[in-house]
One Martini backbone bead per residue (centre of mass of N, CA, C, O) as a GRO file, in nm:
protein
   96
    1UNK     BB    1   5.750  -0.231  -1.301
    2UNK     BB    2   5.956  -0.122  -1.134
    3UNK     BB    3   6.235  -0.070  -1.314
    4UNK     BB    4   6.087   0.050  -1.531
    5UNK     BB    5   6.029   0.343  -1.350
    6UNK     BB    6   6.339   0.373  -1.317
    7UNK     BB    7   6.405   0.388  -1.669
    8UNK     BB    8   6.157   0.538  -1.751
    9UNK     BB    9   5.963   0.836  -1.839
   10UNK     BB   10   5.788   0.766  -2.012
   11UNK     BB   11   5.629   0.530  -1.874
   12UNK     BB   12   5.564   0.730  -1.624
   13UNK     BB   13   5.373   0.917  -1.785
   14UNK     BB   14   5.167   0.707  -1.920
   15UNK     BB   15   5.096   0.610  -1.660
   16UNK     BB   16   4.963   0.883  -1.547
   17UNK     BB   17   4.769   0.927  -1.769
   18UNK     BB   18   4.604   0.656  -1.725
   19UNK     BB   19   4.544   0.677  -1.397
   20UNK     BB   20   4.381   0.956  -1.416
   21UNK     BB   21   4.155   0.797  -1.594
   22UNK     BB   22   4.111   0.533  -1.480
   23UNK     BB   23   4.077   0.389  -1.811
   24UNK     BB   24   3.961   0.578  -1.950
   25UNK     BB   25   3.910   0.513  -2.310
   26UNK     BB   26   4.033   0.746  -2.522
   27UNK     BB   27   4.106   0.982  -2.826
   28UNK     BB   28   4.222   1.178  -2.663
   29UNK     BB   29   4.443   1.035  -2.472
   30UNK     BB   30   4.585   0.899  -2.708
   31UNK     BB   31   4.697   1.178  -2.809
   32UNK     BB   32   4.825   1.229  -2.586
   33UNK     BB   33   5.029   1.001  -2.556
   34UNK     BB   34   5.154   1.025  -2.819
   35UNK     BB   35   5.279   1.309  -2.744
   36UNK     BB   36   5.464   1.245  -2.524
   37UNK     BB   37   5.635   1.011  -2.715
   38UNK     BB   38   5.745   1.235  -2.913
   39UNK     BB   39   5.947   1.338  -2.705
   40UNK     BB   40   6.088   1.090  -2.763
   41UNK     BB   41   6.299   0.819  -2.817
   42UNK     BB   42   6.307   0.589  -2.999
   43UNK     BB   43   6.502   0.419  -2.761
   44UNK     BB   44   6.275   0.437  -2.545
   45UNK     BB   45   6.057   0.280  -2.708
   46UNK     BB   46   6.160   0.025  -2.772
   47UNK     BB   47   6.228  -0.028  -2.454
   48UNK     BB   48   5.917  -0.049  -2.360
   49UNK     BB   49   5.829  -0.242  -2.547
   50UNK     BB   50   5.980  -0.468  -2.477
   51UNK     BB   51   5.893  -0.492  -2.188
   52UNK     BB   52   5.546  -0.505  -2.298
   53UNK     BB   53   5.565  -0.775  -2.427
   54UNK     BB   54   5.750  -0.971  -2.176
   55UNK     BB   55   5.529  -0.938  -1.957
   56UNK     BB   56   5.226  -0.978  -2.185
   57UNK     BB   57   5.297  -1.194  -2.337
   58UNK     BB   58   5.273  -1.511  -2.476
   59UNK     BB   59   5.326  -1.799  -2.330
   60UNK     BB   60   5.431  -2.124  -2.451
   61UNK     BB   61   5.480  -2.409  -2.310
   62UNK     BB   62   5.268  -2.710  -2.351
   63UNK     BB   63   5.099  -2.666  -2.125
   64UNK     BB   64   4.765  -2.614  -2.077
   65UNK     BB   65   4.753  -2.556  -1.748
   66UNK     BB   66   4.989  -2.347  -1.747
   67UNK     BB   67   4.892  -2.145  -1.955
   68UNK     BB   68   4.663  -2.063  -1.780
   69UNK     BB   69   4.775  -1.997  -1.540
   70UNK     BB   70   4.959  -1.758  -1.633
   71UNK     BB   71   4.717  -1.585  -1.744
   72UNK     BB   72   4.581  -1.560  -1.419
   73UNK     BB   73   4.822  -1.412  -1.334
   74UNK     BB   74   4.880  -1.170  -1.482
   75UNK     BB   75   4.580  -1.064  -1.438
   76UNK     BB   76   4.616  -1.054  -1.145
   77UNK     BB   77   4.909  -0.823  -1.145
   78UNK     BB   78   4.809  -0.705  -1.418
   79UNK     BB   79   4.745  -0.451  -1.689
   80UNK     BB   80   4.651  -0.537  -1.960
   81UNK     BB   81   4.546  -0.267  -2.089
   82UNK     BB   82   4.750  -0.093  -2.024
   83UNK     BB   83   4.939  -0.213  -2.161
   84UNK     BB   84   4.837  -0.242  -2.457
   85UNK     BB   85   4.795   0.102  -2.481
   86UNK     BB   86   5.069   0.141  -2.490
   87UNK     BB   87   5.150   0.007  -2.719
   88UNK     BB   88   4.996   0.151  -2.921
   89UNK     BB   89   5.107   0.408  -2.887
   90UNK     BB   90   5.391   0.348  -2.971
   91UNK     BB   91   5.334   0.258  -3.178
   92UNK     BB   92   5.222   0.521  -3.336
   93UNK     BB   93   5.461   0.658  -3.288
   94UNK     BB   94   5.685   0.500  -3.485
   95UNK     BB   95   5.504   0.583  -3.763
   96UNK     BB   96   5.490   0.915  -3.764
   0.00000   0.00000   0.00000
């Protein structure tokens, strides 16, 4: 996530205000969350999505040992909960 963080001030808000909370997920939380996404620009936010769908979406290689193997790397590199959450405020944000 090092170039994210370089390039979207919005993800690192995001990440920051996750990292605070320690992953403990509220409703609470959610809603800070959506409020600071809404004060960025669509095409941020779309960027932002863009990143984490490509770095922890599922990729099916036709190997099944391989795709075993990718999502145990994932698990351990990344923090996949982080991601989802993510994922889920800016849908929520480009909705309203």
């Amino acid at each position: 996530m090092g170039k994210l963080t370089e390039e979207s001030k919005l993800y690192v808000e995001l990440s920051r205000k996750y990292e605070e909370e320690k992953g403990n997920i509220s409703l609470s939380l959610f809603n800070e969350c959506v409020d600071i996404a809404l004060k960025s620009n669509k095409r941020e936010i779309q960027f932002v999505l863009f990143n984490l769908r490509y770095l922890y979406g599922d990729v099916d290689t036709g190997f099944e040992q391989v795709n075993k193997m990718t999502k145990q790397i994932k698990t351990l590199a990344g923090d996949n909960l982080k991601a989802v959450f993510m994922i889920s405020v800016l849908e929520t944000t480009l909705n309203e």
